[in-house]
C-alpha positions in Angstrom: 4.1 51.8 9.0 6.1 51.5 11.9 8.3 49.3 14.1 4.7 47.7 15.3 4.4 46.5 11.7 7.3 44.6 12.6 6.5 43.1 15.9 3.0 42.0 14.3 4.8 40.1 11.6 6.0 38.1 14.8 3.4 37.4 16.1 2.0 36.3 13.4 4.9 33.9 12.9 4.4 32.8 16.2 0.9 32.0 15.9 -0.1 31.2 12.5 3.3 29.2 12.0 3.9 31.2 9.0 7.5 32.8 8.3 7.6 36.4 8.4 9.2 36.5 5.2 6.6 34.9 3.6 4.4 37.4 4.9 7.1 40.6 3.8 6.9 38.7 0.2 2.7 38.8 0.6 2.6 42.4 1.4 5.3 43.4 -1.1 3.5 42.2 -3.9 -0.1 43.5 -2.3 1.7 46.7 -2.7 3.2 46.1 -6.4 -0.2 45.3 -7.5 -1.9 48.1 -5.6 0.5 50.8 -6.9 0.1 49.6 -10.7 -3.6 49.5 -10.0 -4.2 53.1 -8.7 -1.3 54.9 -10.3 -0.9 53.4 -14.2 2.4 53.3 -13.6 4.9 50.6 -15.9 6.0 46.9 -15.3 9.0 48.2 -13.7 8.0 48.7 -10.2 10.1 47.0 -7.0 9.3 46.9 -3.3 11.9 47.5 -0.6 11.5 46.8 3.3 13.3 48.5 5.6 13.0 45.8 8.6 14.7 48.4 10.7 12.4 51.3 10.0 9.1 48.8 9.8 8.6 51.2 6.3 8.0 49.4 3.0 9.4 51.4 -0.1 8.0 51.8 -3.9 11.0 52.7 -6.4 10.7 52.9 -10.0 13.8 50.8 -11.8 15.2 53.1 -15.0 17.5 52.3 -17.4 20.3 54.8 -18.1 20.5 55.5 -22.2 22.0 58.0 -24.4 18.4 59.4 -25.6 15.0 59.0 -23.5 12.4 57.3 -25.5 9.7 56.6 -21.9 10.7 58.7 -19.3 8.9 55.7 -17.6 11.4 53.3 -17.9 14.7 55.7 -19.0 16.9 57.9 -17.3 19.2 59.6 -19.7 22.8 59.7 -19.1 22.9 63.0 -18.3 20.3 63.1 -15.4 22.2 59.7 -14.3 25.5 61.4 -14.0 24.1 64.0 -11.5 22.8 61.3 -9.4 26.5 59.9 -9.2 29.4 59.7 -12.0 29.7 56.1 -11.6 26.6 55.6 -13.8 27.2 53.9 -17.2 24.8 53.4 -20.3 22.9 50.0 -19.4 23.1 50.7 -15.4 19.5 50.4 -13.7 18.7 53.3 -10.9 15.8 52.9 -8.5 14.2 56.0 -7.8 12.0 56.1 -4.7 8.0 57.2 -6.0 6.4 55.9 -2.6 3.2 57.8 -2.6 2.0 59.4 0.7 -1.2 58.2 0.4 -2.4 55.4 -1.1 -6.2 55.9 -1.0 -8.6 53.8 0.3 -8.5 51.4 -2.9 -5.3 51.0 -2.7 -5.3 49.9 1.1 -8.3 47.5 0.6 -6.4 45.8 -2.5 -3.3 45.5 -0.6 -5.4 43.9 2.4 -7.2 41.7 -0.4 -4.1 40.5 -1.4 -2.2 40.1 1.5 -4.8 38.3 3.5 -5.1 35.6 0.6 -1.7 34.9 0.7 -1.7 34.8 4.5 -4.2 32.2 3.9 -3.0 30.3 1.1 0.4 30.0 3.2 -1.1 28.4 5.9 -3.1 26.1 3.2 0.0 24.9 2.8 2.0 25.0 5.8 -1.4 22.8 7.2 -0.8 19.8 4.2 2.5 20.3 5.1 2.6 19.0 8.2 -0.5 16.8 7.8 0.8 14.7 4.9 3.5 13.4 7.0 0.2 11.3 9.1 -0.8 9.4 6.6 -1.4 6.0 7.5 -1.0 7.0 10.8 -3.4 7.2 14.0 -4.4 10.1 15.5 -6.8 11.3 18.2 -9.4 14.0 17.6 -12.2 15.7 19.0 -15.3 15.0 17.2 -16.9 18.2 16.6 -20.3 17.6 14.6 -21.6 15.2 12.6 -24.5 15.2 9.9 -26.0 12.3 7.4 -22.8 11.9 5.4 -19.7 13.0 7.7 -18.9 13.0 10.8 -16.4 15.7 11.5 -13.1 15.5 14.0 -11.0 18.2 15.3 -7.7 16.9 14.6 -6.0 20.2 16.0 -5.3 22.9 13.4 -7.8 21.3 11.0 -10.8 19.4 10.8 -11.0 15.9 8.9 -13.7 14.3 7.5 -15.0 10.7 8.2 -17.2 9.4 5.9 -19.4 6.2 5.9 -17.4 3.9 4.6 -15.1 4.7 7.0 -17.4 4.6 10.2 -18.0 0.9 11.8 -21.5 0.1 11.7 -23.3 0.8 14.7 -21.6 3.1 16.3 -22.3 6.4 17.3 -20.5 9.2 18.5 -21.2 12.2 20.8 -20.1 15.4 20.5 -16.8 16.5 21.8 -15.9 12.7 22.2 -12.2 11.8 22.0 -11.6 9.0 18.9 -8.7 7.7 17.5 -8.7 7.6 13.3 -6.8 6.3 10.7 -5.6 9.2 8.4 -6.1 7.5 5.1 -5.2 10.3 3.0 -4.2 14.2 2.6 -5.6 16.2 -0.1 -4.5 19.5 -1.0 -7.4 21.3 -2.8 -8.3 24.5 -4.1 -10.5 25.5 -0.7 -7.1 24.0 1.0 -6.0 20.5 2.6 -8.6 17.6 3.0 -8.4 14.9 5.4 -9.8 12.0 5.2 -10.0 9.8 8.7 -11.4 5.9 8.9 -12.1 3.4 11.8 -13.1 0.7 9.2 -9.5 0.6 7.8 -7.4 -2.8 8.3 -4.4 -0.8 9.6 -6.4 0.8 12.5 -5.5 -2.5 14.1 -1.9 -2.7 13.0 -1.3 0.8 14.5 -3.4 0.4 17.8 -0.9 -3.0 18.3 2.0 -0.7 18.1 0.9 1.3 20.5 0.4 -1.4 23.1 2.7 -4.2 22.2 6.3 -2.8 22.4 7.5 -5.5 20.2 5.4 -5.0 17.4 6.6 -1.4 17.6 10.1 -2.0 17.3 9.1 -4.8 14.5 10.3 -7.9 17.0 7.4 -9.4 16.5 5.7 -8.3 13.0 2.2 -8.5 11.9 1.8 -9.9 8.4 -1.9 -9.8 7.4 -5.1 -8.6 8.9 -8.6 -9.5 7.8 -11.1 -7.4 8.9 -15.0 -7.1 8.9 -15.1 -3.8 10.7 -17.0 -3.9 14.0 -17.7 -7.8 13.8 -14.5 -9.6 13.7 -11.1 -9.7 12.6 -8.3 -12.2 11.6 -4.5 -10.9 12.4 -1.4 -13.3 11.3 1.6 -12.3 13.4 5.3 -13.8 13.3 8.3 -13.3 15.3 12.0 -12.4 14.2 12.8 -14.2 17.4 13.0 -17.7 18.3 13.0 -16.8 22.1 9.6 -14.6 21.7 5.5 -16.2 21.2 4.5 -14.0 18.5 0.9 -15.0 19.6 1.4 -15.0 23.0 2.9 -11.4 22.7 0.5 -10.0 21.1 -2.1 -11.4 23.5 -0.7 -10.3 26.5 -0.6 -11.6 29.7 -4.4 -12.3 30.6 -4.8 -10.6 27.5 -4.4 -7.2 28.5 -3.0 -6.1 25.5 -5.6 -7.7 22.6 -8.9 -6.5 25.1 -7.6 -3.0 25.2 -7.6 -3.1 21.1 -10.8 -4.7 21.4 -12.3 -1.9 23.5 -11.1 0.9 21.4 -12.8 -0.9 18.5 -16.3 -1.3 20.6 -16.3 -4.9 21.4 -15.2 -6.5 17.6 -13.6 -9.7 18.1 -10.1 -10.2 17.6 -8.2 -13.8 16.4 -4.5 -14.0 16.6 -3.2 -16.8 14.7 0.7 -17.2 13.7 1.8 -16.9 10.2 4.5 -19.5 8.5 5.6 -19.5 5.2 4.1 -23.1 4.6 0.9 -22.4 3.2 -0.6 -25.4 4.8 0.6 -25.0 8.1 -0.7 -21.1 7.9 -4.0 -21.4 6.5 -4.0 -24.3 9.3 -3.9 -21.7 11.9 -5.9 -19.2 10.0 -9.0 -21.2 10.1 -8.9 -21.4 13.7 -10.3 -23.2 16.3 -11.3 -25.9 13.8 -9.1 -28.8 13.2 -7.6 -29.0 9.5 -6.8 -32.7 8.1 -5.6 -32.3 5.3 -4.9 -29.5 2.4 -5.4 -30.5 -1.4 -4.1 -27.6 -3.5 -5.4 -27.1 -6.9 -2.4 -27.1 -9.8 -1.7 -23.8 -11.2 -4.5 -22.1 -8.9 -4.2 -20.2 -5.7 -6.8 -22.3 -4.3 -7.1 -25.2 -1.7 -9.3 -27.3 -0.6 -9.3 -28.3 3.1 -10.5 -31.3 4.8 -11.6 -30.8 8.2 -13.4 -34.0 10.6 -16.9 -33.9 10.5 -18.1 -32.1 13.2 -15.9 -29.3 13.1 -17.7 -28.7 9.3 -19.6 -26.3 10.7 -16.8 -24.5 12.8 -14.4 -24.0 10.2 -17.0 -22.2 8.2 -18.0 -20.3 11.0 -21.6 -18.1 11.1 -22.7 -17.0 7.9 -19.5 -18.2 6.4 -17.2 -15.6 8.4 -14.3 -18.2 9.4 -13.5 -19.2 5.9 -13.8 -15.7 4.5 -11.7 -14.1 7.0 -9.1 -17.0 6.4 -8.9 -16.6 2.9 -8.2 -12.9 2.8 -5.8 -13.5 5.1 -3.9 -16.2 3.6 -4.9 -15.0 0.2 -6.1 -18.7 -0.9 -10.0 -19.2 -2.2 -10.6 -22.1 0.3 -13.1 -24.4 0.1 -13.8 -26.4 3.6 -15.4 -30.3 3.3 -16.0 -32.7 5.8 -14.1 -36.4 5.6 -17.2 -37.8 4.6 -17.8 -35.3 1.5 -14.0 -35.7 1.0 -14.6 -39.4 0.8 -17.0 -39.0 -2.2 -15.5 -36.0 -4.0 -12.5 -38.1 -4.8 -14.7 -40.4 -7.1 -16.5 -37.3 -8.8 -15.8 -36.2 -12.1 -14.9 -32.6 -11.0 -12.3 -34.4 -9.2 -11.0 -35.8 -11.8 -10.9 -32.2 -13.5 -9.1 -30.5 -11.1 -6.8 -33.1 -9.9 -5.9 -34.9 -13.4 -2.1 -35.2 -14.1 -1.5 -34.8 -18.0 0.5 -37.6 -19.0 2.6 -38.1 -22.4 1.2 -40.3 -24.2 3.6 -40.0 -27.4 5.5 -43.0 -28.3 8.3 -43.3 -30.9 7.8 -45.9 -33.6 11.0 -47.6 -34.2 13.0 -47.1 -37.3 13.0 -50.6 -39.4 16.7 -50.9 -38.9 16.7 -50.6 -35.3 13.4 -52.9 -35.3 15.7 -55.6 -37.3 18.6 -55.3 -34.6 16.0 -55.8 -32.0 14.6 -58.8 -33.6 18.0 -60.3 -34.4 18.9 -59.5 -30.5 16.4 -61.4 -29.2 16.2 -64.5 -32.2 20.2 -64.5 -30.9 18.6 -64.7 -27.0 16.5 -67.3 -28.1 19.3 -69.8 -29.2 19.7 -72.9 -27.5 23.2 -73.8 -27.1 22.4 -77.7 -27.1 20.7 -76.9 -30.5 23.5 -75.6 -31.6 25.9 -78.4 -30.2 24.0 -81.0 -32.7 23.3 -79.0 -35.3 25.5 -76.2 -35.7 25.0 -72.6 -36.0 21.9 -73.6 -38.3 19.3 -73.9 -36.3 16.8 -71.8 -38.1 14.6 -74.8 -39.6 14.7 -76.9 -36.2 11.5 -76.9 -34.1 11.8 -75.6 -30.8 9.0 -77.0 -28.6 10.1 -78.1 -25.5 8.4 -81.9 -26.2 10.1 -82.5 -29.4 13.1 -81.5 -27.8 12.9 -83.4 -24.9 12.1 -86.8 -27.0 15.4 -85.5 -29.4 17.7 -85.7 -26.9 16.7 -88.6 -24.9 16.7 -91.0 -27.9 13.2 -92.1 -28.4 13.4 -94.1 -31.3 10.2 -93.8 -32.8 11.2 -89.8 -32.7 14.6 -90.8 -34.4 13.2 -92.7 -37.3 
């Protein structure tokens, strides 16, 4: 070993990113191992470098006692002393047993070992520095592609994109420049795994920050995305200011910016619709371009139902029921669309009745007797008539009250006075 050995740890630095004391450390314990192996030598066994020299060591490390009991592992005090006086009882000396050859085994061990640790420290130098991408976009190269995957260069590793991830339809050709969604960073035991998507909802969230600068410096933010990879896609945006069209942003002008999302995605359809913290007024806009009447939210569900004029029934669903569904993920709210007609006649329907019906207390307190006397004695005391009570006194309890009899009384109709 030489100065070379040196200059080739560099390089290696250089080019397989790995530190060249990561790669001393490798070939230190290649050498450990390989020594032990070969030469049945003891536990105690140490590996210098000499970084100057490019010349790695082997020393034995003995302890210094009073009487030898393994000449493998103790140095008596006597032999210690010649070495140098300063030597005490307890003191460890490293004696240098560096063979001259170490055989052809032992090189191949020592290469064994040091090229797996080579490779495991790239392993993880790789996750390392692909970890930090998750859910983020990159570009790749795609490489090859077979029923299950297809396969994309991402640079120092290739990642995997499976089905699910793929939109439907589209195919690739080799050496074709994509941009994927890195959903997640394995690190296995055959190394790091990544796994890429173009199906994922946040493709879009990512390829707006790269062409709207004020999504990018979260301006303008978007809230939600629906998405049915490759067909169409719902996306609720909202701006943090007054003076900025969130929508209108996002478009761009003569919608440069939502058609160069589009064409990245081959040709899906893209709906920007502004978000609001009034439910109502959101899942207004998510249900886009029909026109919403009203909103009837069922108690104590996160469901709504929306009443929309009668020929935009068929709008607001939109083909094979796309519009609604997109609208409700977005919003999060089951909706279910009617037209003002089936409005009309849902209202008089018993289900109506069951998901509308206010619960009403019905309880009512019976009066205690005491407080039922009171009452009665308040409103026998009402009833008084104070003429009644000019004639008669305060006992008018036996005198009839109807207003005829009365009447007669008080005008002095004989025949009612004898």
């Amino acid at each position: 070993m030489s100065k070379e050995l040196v200059e080739a740890f560099n390089i290696l630095q250089e080019e397989k990113n790995i530190s060249k004391e990561t790669i001393i450390d490798a070939v230190e314990s290649a050498l450990i191992f390989a020594y032990k192996k070969n030469y049945d030598q003891a536990q105690n066994v140490e590996v210098a470098f000499d970084e100057k020299k490019g010349e790695f060591k082997v020393f034995a490390v003995k302890e210094v006692v009073d009487t030898v009991m393994d000449s493998n592992l103790e140095v008596s005090l006597k032999d210690a002393l010649k070495i140098h006086r300063a030597y005490e009882i307890g003191d460890h000396i490293h004696f240098e047993v560096t063979p001259e050859n170490f055989g052809r085994l032992a090189a191949q061990t020592a290469k064994q070992v040091i090229t797996q640790r080579l490779r495991e420290a790239e392993r993880a130098n790789i996750y390392e520095e692909y970890v930090d991408y998750e859910d983020d976009l990159l570009t790749g190269v795609v490489e090859r592609q077979d029923r299950r995957f297809v396969y994309v260069n991402l640079g120092r590793i290739e990642a995997v994109l499976t089905h699910e991830g793929q939109i439907s339809g589209e195919r690739f050709t080799q050496h074709e420049r994509i941009q994927v969604y890195v959903e997640r960073v394995e690190n296995t035991t055959k190394g790091p795994q990544i796994y890429v998507s173009r199906t994922h909802p946040n493709v879009i969230k990512r390829l707006f920050e790269q062409e709207v600068p004020e999504i990018y410096d979260g301006t303008v933010e978007i809230k939600a995305i629906a998405r049915e990879a490759g067909d169409r896609s719902k996306v609720a945006v909202y701006s943090h200011d007054p003076n900025i069209d969130a929508v209108g942003t996002a478009v761009g002008p003569r919608g440069q910016r939502v058609q160069t999302v589009v064409n990245e995605l081959r040709g899906e359809n893209m709906d920007i619709v502004e978000w609001d913290e009034d439910p109502e007024v959101f899942i207004s806009h998510a249900l886009n371009p029909a026109q919403v009447l009203e909103a009837h939210f069922i108690p104590d569900e996160k469901s709504v139902i929306i009443v929309v004029p009668d020929d935009h029934l068929s709008l607001a669903i939109g083909r094979r029921g796309q519009n609604v569904r997109l609208a409700a993920r977005l919003t999060g709210y089951k909706i279910d669309i009617k037209s003002e007609s089936e409005w009309e006649t849902f209202q008089y329907s018993p289900e109506y009745d069951e998901l509308f019906a206010t619960t009403e207390d019905t309880d009512v307190d019976e009066p205690e007797n005491d407080d039922a006397g009171d009452s009665a004695s308040e409103n026998d005391d009402s009833l008084a008539d104070p003429q009644l009570e000019d004639l008669f006194g305060e006992n008018t309890s036996n005198v009839d009250t109807d207003q005829t009899s009365l009447d007669e009384f008080l005008t002095g109709d004989p025949e009612t006075q004898n």
